[in-house]
N, C-alpha and C positions, 0 to 999 in steps of 0.2 A: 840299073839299080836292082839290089835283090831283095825279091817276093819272100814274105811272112811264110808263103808256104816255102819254099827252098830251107830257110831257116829251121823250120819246124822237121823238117825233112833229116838233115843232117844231125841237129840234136836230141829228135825222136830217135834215129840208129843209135848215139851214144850213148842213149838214155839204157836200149836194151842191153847194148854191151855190158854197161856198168851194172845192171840189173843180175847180168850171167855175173857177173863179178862177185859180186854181195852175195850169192847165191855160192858160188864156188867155194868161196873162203868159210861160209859156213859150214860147207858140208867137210873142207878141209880140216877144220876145228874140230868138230864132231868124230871124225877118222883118226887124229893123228893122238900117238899116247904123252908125247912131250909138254905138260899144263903150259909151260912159258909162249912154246910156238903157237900154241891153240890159241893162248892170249893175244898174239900178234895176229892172227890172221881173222878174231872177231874184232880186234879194234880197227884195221884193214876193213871189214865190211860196214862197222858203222860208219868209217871215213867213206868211204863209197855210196853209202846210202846215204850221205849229205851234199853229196856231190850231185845224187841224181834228184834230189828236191831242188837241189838249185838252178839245173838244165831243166828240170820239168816248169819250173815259175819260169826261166828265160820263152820256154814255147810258149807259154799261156799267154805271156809278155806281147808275144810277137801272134797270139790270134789264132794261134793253133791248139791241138786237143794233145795234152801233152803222152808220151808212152805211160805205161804202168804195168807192162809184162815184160821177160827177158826176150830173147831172141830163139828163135827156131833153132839156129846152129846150135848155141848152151847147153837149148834142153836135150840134141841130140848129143852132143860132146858129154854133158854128166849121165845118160845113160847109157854111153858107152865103159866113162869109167864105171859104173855100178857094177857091167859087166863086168868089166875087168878084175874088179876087185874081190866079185863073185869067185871069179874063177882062180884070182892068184894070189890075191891077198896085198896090201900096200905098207909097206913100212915108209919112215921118212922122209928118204931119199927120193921114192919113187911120188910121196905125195908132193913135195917140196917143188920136183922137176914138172910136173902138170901146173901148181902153181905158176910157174916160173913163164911156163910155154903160154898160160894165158895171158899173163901180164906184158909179152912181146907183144900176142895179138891184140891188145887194148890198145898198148904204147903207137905201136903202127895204125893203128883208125884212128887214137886222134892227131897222131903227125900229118894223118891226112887231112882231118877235117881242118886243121890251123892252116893248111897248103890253099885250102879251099878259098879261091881269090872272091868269090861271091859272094861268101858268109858277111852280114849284117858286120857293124860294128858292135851291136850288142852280142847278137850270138858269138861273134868273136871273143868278146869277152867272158861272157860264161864257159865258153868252148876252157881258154886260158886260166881262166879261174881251175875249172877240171881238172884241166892237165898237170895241174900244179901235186895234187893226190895221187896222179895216175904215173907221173914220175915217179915219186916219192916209193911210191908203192912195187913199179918196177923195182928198182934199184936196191932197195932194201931184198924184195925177196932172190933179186939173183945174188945180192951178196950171201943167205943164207946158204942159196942151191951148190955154191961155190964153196963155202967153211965147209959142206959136210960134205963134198968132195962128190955132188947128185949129177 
C-alpha cells in the first residue's frame, strides 16, 4: 500500500515543476511583443496556477505539507535565460522554443508520475486531473513553435 508520504513526495515535485511553469509563462508574457501570444501564455499560467492549488489540497488530502516554491532547476534555467537574453536578446521564435522545451520537460514528469505504480488512487487522480492542462498546454504551444517555423 502506498504511504501519504510517497504521495506527497511525487505531487510535491509536480507541484514545483508547475510552479517553474506559471513562473515561465509569465515572464514569457512580460518578454514577448505579440499582445495575442502574451495573452496565451498568462492564460496558460493562470491554468497552471489552478492546477497547482489542486495538487497542493490533493497533499494536504493525504497529510502532507504541501509545496509552495518552484524547483531549484527553474530557478536555475530562468537565470540562465536572463543571461541569455542579457547578452542576445529574444525575439519570438527564440522565446516560443524555450517555452516549447519546457512544456516536453513537464509533459515527461508527469508521464512519469501517472507510470508511477504506487501513486494512491487519489494522487492518481489529481496527478490525471493535472495532466489534463499540462497536455493541453504542451500541444498548443508546440503547435505555435511549429506555425512560426521556431
Amino acid at each position: 500500500m502506498t504511504s501519504n508520504t510517497e504521495d506527497s513526495t511525487v505531487l510535491n515535485s509536480l507541484i514545483a515543476t508547475l510552479l517553474d511553469s506559471v513562473d515561465g509563462y509569465q515572464k514569457s508574457a512580460a518578454d514577448i511583443s505579440d499582445p495575442t501570444l502574451a495573452d496565451k501564455f498568462n492564460a496558460r499560467a493562470r491554468e497552471r496556477q489552478a492546477a497547482v492549488a489542486k495538487l497542493q489540497a490533493a497533499v494536504a488530502t493525504a497529510g502532507g505539507t504541501p509545496e509552495d516554491e518552484s524547483s531549484l532547476l527553474g530557478s536555475a534555467h530562468r537565470a540562465f535565460m536572463d543571461l541569455k537574453e542579457a547578452v542576445m536578446g529574444q525575439d519570438e521564435k527564440s522565446i516560443l522554443s524555450e517555452v516549447d522545451r519546457g512544456e516536453d520537460y513537464l509533459k515527461a514528469k508527469f508521464e512519469a508520475a501517472l507510470n508511477n505504480a504506487d501513486l494512491s488512487a487519489n494522487a492518481r487522480s489529481a496527478v490525471l486531473e493535472a495532466w489534463t492542462s499540462v497536455r493541453e498546454g504542451h500541444d498548443e504551444m508546440s503547435a505555435l513553435k511549429h506555425s512560426l517555423g521556431a
